[in-house]
C-alpha positions as CSV (number, residue, x, y, z in Angstrom):
1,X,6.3,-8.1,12.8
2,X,2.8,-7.9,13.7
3,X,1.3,-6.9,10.3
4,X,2.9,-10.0,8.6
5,X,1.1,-12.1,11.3
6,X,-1.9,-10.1,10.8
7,X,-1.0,-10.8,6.8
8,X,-0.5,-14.7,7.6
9,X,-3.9,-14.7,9.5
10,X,-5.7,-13.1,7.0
11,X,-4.8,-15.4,4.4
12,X,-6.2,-18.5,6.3
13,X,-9.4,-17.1,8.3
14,X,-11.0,-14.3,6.5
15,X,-14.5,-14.4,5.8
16,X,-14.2,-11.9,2.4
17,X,-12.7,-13.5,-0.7
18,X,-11.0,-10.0,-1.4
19,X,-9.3,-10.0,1.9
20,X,-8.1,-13.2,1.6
21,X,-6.5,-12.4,-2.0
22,X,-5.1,-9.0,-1.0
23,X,-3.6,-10.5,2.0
24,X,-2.2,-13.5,0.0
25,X,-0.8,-11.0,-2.7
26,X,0.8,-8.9,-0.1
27,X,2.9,-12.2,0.9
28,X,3.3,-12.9,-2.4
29,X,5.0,-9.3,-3.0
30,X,6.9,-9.8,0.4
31,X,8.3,-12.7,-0.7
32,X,9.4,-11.5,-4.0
33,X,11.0,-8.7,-2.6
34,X,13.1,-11.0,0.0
35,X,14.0,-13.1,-2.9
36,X,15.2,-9.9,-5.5
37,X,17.3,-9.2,-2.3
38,X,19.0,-12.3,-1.3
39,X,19.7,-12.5,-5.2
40,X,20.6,-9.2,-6.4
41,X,22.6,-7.8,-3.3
42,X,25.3,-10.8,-3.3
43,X,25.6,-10.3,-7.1
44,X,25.6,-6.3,-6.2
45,X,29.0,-7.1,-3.6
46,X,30.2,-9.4,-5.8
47,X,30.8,-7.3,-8.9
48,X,31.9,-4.3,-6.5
49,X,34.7,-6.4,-5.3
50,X,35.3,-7.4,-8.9
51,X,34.9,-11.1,-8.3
């Protein structure tokens, strides 16, 4: 939990451009990655239980 805070305060207060944009595309990735989940693993149990 603490790196995503870390992540989330290096977006908004770093001083190098490159920090900022590696922190911000870490998020981004993050965020993808939550979103492939909460799409693909309903679908996953879905089509197991051959609805």
């Amino acid at each position: 939990m603490r790196w995503l805070l870390k992540l989330l305060v290096e977006v908004d207060s770093s001083r190098f451009v490159t920090t900022r944009l590696g922190a911000a595309a870490g998020l981004l990735i993050l965020l993808g990655a939550f979103a492939a989940v909460g799409y693909w693993l309903p679908m996953a149990v879905a089509g197991y239980l051959g609805r």
